[in-house]
C-alpha positions in Angstrom: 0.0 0.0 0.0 2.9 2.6 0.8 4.4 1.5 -2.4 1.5 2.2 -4.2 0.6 5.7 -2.4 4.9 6.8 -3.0 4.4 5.6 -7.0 1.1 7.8 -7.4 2.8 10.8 -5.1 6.0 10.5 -7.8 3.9 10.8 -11.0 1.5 13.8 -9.6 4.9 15.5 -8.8 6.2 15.1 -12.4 2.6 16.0 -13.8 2.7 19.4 -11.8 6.6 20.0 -13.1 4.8 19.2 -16.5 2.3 22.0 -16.1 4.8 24.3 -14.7 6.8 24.2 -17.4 3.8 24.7 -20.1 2.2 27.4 -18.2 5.5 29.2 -18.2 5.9 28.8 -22.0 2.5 29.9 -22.1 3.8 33.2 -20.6 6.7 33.8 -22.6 4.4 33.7 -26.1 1.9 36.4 -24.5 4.9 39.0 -24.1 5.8 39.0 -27.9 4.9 42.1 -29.6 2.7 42.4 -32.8 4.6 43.5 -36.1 4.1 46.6 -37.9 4.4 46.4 -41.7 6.2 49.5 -42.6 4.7 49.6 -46.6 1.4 51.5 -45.4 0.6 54.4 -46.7 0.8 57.4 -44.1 -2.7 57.9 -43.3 -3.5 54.7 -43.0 -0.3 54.1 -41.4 -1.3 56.7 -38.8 -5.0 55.2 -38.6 -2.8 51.6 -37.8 -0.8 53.1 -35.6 -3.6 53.7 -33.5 -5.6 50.8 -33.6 -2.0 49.0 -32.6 -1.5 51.0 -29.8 -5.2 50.6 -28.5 -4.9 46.7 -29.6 -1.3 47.0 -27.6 -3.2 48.2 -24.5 -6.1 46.3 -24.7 -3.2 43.3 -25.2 -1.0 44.5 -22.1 -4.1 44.4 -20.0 -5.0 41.1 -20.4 -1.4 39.9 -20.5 -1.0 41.0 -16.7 -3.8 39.5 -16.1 -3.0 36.3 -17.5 0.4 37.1 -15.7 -1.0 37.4 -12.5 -2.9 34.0 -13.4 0.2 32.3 -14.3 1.5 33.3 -11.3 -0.9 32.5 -8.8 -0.7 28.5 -10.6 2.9 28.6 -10.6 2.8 29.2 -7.0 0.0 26.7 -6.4 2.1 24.1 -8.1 4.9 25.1 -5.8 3.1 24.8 -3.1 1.2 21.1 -3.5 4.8 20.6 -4.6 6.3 21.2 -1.3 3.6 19.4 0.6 4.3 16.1 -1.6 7.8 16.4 -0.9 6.7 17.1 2.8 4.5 13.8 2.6 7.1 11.9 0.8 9.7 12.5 3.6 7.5 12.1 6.4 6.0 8.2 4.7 9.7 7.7 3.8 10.4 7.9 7.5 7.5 6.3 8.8 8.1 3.6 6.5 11.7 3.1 7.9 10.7 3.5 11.4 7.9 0.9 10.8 10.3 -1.4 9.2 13.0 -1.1 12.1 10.3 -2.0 14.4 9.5 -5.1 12.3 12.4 -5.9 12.0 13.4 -5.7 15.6 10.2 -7.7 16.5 10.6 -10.4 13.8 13.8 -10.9 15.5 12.6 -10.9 19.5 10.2 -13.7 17.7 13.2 -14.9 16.0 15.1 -15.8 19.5 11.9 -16.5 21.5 11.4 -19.4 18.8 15.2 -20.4 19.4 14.9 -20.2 23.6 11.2 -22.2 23.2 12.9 -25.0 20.8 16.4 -25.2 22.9 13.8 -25.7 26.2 11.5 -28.3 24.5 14.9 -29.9 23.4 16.0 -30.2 26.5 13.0 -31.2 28.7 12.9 -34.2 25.3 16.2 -35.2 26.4 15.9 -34.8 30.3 12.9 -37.3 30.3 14.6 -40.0 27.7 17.5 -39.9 30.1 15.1 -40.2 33.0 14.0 -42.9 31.3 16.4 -44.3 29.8 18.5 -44.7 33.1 15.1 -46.2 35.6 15.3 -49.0 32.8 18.1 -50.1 34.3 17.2 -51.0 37.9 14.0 -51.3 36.3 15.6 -54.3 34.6 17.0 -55.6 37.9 13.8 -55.9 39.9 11.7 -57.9 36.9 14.7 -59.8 36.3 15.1 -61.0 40.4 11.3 -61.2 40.4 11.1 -63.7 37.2 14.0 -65.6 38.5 12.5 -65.5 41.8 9.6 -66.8 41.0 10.5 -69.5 38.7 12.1 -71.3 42.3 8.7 -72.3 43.3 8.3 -70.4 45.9 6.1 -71.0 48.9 2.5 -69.5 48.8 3.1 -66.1 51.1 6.1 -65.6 49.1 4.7 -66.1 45.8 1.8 -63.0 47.2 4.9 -60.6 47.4 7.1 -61.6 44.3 3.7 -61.4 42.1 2.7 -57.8 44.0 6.3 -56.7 42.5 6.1 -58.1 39.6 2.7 -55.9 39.4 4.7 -52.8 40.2 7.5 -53.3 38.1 4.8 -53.7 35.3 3.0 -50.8 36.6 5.8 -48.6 36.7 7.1 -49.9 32.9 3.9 -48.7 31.7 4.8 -45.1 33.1 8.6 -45.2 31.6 7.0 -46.3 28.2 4.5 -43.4 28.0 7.3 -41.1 29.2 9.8 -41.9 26.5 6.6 -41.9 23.6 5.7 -39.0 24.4 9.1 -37.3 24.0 9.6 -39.5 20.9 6.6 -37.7 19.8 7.5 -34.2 20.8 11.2 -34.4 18.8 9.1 -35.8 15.7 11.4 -39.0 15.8 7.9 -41.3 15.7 7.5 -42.4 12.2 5.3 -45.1 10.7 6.3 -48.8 10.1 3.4 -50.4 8.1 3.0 -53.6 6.7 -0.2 -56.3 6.2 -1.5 -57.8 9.2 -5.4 -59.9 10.0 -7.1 -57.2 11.6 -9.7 -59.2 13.3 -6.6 -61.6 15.4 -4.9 -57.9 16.1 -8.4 -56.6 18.1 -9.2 -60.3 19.7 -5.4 -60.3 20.8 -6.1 -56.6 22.5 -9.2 -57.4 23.9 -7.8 -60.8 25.8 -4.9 -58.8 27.0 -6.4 -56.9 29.2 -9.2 -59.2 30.0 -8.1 -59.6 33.6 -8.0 -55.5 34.1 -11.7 -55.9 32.8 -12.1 -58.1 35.7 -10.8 -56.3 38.7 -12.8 -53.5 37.9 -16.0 -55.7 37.8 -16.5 -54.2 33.8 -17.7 -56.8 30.7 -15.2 -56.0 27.6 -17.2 -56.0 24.5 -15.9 -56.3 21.0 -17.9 -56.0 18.1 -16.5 -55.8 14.5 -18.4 -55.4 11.5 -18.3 -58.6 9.1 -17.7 -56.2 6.2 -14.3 -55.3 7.8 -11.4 -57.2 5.6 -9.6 -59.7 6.3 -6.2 -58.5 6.2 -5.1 -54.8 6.6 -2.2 -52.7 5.3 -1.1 -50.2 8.0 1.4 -49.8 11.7 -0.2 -52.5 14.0 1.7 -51.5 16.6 0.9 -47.5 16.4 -2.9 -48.8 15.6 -2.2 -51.0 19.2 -1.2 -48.5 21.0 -3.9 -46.2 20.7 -6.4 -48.8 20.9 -4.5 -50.1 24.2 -4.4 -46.7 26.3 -8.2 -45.9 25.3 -9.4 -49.3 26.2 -7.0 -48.7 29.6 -8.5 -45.0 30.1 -12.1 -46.5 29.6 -11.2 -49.4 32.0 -9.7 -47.3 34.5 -12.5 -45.1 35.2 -14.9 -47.2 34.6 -16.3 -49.7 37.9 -19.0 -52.3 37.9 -20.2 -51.1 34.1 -19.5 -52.0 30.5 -16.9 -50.8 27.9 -17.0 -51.5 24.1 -14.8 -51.7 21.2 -16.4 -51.2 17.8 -15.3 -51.4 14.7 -17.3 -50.7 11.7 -16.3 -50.2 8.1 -17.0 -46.0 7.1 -16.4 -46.6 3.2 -15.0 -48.8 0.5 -13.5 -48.0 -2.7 -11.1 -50.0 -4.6 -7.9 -50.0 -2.7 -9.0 -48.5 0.6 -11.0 -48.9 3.1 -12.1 -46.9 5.8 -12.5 -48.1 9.2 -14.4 -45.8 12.5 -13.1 -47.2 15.9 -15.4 -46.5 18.7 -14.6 -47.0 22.1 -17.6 -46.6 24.9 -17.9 -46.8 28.6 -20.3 -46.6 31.3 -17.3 -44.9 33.5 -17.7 -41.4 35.7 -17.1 -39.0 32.0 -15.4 -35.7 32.0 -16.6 -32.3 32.4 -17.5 -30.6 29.1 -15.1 -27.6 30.3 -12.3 -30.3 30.8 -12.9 -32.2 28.1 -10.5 -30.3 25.6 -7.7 -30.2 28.4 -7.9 -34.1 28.7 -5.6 -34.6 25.4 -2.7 -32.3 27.2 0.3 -33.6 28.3 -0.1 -34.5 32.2 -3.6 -33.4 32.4 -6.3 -35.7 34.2 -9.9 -33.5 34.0 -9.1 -32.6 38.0 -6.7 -32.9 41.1 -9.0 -34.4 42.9 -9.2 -37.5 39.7 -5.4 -37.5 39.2 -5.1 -38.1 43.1 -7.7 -41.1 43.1 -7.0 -42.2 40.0 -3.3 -42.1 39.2 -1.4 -42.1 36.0 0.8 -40.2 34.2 -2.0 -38.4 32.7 -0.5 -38.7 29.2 -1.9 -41.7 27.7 -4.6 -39.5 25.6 -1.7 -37.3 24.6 0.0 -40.0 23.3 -3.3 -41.1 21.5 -3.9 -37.7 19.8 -0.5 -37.0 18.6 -0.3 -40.9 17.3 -3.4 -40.2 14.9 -2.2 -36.9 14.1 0.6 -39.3 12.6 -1.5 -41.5 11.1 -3.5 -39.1 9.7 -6.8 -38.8 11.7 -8.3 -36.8 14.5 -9.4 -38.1 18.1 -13.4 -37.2 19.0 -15.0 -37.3 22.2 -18.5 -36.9 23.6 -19.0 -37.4 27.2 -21.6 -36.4 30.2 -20.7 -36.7 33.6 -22.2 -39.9 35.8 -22.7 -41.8 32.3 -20.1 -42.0 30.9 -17.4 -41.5 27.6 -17.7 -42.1 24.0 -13.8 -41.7 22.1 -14.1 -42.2 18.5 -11.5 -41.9 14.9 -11.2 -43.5 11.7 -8.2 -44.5 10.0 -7.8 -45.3 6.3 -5.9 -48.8 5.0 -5.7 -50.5 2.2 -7.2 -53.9 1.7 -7.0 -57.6 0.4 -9.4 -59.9 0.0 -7.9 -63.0 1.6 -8.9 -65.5 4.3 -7.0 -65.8 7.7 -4.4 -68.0 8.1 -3.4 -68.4 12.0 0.2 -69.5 12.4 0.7 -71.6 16.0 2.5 -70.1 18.2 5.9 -71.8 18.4 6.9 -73.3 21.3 10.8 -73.2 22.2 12.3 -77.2 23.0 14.3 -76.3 25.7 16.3 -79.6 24.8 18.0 -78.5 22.1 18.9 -74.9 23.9 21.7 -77.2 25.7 25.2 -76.8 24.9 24.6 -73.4 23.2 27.2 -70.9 23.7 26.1 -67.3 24.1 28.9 -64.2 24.4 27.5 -61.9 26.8 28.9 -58.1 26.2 27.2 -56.2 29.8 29.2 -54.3 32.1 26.7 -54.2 34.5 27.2 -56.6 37.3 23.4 -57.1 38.4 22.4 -57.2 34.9 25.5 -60.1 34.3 23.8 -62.2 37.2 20.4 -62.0 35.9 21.3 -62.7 32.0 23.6 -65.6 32.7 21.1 -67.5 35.2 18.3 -66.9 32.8 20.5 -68.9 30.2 21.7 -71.2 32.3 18.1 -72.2 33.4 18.3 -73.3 29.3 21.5 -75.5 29.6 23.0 -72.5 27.5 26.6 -72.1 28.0 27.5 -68.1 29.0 30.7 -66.3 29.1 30.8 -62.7 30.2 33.3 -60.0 28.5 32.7 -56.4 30.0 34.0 -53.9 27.3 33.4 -53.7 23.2 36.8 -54.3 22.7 37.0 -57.4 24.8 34.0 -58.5 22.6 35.8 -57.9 19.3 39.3 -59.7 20.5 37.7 -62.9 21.5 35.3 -63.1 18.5 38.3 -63.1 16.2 39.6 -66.5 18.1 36.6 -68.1 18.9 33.1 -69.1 17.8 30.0 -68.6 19.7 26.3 -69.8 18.6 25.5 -66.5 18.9 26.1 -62.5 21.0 24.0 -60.6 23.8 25.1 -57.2 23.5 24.5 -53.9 25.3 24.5 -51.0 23.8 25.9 -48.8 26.4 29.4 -49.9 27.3 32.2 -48.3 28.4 34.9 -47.3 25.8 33.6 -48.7 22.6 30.2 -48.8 22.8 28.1 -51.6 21.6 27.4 -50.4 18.2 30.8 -49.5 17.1 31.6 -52.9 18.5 29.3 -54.4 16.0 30.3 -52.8 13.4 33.7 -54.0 13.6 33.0 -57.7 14.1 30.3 -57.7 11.0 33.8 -57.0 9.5 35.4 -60.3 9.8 32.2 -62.1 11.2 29.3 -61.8 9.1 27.1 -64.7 10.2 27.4 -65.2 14.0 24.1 -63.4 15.0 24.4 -60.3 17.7 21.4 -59.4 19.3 20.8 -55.8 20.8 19.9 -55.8 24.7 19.7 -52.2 25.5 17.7 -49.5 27.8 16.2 -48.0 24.4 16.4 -43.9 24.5 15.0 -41.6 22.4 17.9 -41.6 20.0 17.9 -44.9 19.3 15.1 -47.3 17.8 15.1 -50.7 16.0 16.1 -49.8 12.4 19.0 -47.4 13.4 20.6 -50.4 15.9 19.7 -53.0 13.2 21.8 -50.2 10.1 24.6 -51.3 12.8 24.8 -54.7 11.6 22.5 -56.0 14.8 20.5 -58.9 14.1 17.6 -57.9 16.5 16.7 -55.7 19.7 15.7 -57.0 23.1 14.8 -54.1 24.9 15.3 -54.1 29.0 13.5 -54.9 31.1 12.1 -58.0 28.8 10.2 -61.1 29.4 11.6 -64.2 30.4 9.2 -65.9 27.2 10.0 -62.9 24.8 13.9 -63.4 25.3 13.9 -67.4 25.0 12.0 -66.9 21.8 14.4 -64.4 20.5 17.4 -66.5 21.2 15.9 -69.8 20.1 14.9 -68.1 16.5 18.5 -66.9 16.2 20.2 -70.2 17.3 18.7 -72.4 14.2 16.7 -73.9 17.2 14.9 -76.3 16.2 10.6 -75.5 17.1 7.3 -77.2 17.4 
């Protein structure tokens, strides 16, 4: 807009020069006298000379006033000159001035942009080193308590190890959330999607948290739509996970009532199918002014709910930013003493295909015997734990404590396969890796570590791992691992 007012103030200025100019010409023509023509006889020369002189005055007259006319423009035009120049200085400097102050506030933005990034930053990587580092100990207390209880022990004992194996569980949960979240927040969380039977994924859910169903007196109900196919293309895990902490939140503040899982197809075309999830409980609900706040980080609807209910408060958090991912939006509808009604729909593509259930395989612990497994841990709690669970297989264990150790004594020797921890002193388990795969390019290495937010499965995998066991694990999840990696035979 100032552009376009300085561009018409520049051609009025010229216009008015313009005019000047011609006016002033005009002037100049008006003073020339008239000719005489000397041939005339006398008397009519005399009768001319008269009439020229009256014409001369009668011309004079008129060229003062036109003078005085001329004048009075020319000194308008000097005038609205001198105001434009006036205006033009004055918007030239307000433009400048306005500018600075843009400039000066585009950069205050600039570096409040920078300090809010640096913080976020920093409170990510604060809460995956939190995390990162309870794992640990974390590890130590399942670990005790698995081993623990695999001793048979007697029945008030077996009360106490299975109350701390619930806590341990319990307090997993929280760590998990806690490093998601902040895997969210530093936009590390990407999508990993492949074909999977979506009915098995919801009936595996469901019967997982059956027995939380139970202590809160509730009936789990699943009902999905027959139209629904048979095998999905999407990230069954991320599709899990929200699943899982709505189904907990529903669970959790619901007691002696119902909660649902629906499924139902939305639309069909040739490739894609769209599928509306719909998860409903008879629980306490959430005050409509609280019901926006419930999908913050940390936020429970009240104190007084956080303080009887518990949690982290960011399992919807978690569920909202996941979608966001996947490309869908969390609703809710709820009324207080009735209940809560969370709903979304997420697009996959299709085939038509019947279900084909693989048996779970079952590890014979027979032919575990004689293995040998290199453990690379330089924790000592952690050594105990690992080598007793493999030696509760007949699997042969020898402990190194460094990367370097690892890499010397895999150039002499041959194991049926490497445990090793990512976080080692000196060389650290990757680099370690990397410079066995260089000699050894068959003997499988599998990743035990704390995960953090900097690493995940595919970056430890690039490393030349052949898999991740992340601590604290289950005694089942880390026989099967092994077992699959051992050419284990399984029935």
């Amino acid at each position: 807009m100032q552009g376009f007012l300085r561009h018409k103030s520049l051609v009025l200025v010229v216009a008015l020069l313009l005019c000047n100019g011609y006016l002033f010409a005009i002037q100049s023509s008006f003073s020339v006298k008239p000719i005489l023509f000397s041939s005339l006889n006398e008397p009519t020369k005399e009768q001319g000379i008269n009439a020229n002189i009256k014409a001369d005055v009668s011309l004079d007259h008129a060229g003062e006033r036109f003078s005085k006319l001329i004048n009075i423009l020319s000194f308008s035009s000097v005038a609205i000159l001198s105001l434009l120049c006036m205006s033009l200085y004055r918007n030239n400097r307000i433009r400048k001035q306005s500018n600075k102050a843009l400039k000066e506030k585009n950069q205050e933005l600039q570096i409040a942009k920078e300090r809010a990034e640096k913080a976020s930053a920093v409170r990510s990587e604060f809460l995956s080193t939190v995390s990162h580092e309870l794992r640990t100990p974390l590890h130590a207390i399942t670990g005790l308590t698995h081993l623990l209880l695999s001793e048979k022990p007697e029945a008030h004992q077996l009360e106490y190890l299975n109350s701390l194996k619930f806590s341990a569980n319990h307090l997993l949960n929280y760590i998990n959330e806690i490093l998601e979240i902040t895997r969210i927040e530093s936009n590390t969380l990407e999508l990993d999607e492949n074909y999977f039977d979506f009915r098995i994924l919801l009936s595996d859910l469901v019967n997982s948290i059956q027995e939380l169903a139970k202590e809160h007196k509730n009936e789990l109900i699943l009902d999905i739509d027959d139209r629904i196919p048979t095998r999905t293309f999407g990230d069954r895990i991320k599709l899990s996970q929200v699943l899982l902490n709505l189904l907990n939140n529903s669970l959790k503040f619901t007691s002696n009532g119902s909660v649902k899982l629906h499924a139902r197809v939305g639309a069909f075309d040739k490739d894609w199918v769209s599928i509306e999830f719909i998860i409903s409980d008879t629980g306490i609900g959430i005050p409509k002014d609280k019901i926006e706040t419930v999908f913050e980080s940390f936020k429970q609807g009240s104190n007084e709910i956080n303080r009887k209910y518990g949690g982290t408060g960011l399992g919807l958090a978690i569920v909202k930013r996941i979608l966001s991912v996947m490309g869908s939006k969390i609703k809710v509808e709820s009324e207080m003493g009735k209940g809560s009604t969370f709903s979304f729909t997420c697009y996959f593509k299709y085939e038509e295909q019947a279900s084909v259930q693989i048996p779970e395989k079952v590890v014979d612990e027979s032919v575990l015997m004689e293995k040998k497994v290199l453990l690379v841990e330089d924790n000592k709690i952690n050594q105990m734990i690992t080598k007793r669970m493999l030696e509760k297989k007949s699997i042969l264990c020898e402990i190194v404590e460094t990367g370097e150790d690892a890499v010397s004594i895999l150039k002499e020797r041959k194991f049926d396969l490497v445990l090793m921890d990512v976080h080692l002193p000196g060389m650290n388990g990757t680099t370690a890796t990397e410079q066995i795969r260089n000699f050894d390019s068959t003997t499988p290495i599998i990743a035990l570590t704390a995960i953090s937010l900097l690493e995940n499965r595919d970056m430890l995998m690039g490393y030349g791992m052949s898999e991740v066991i992340t601590k604290p694990f289950e005694p089942t999840t880390f026989y099967k691992t092994i077992a699959q990696f051992m050419n284990v035979s399984v029935e």
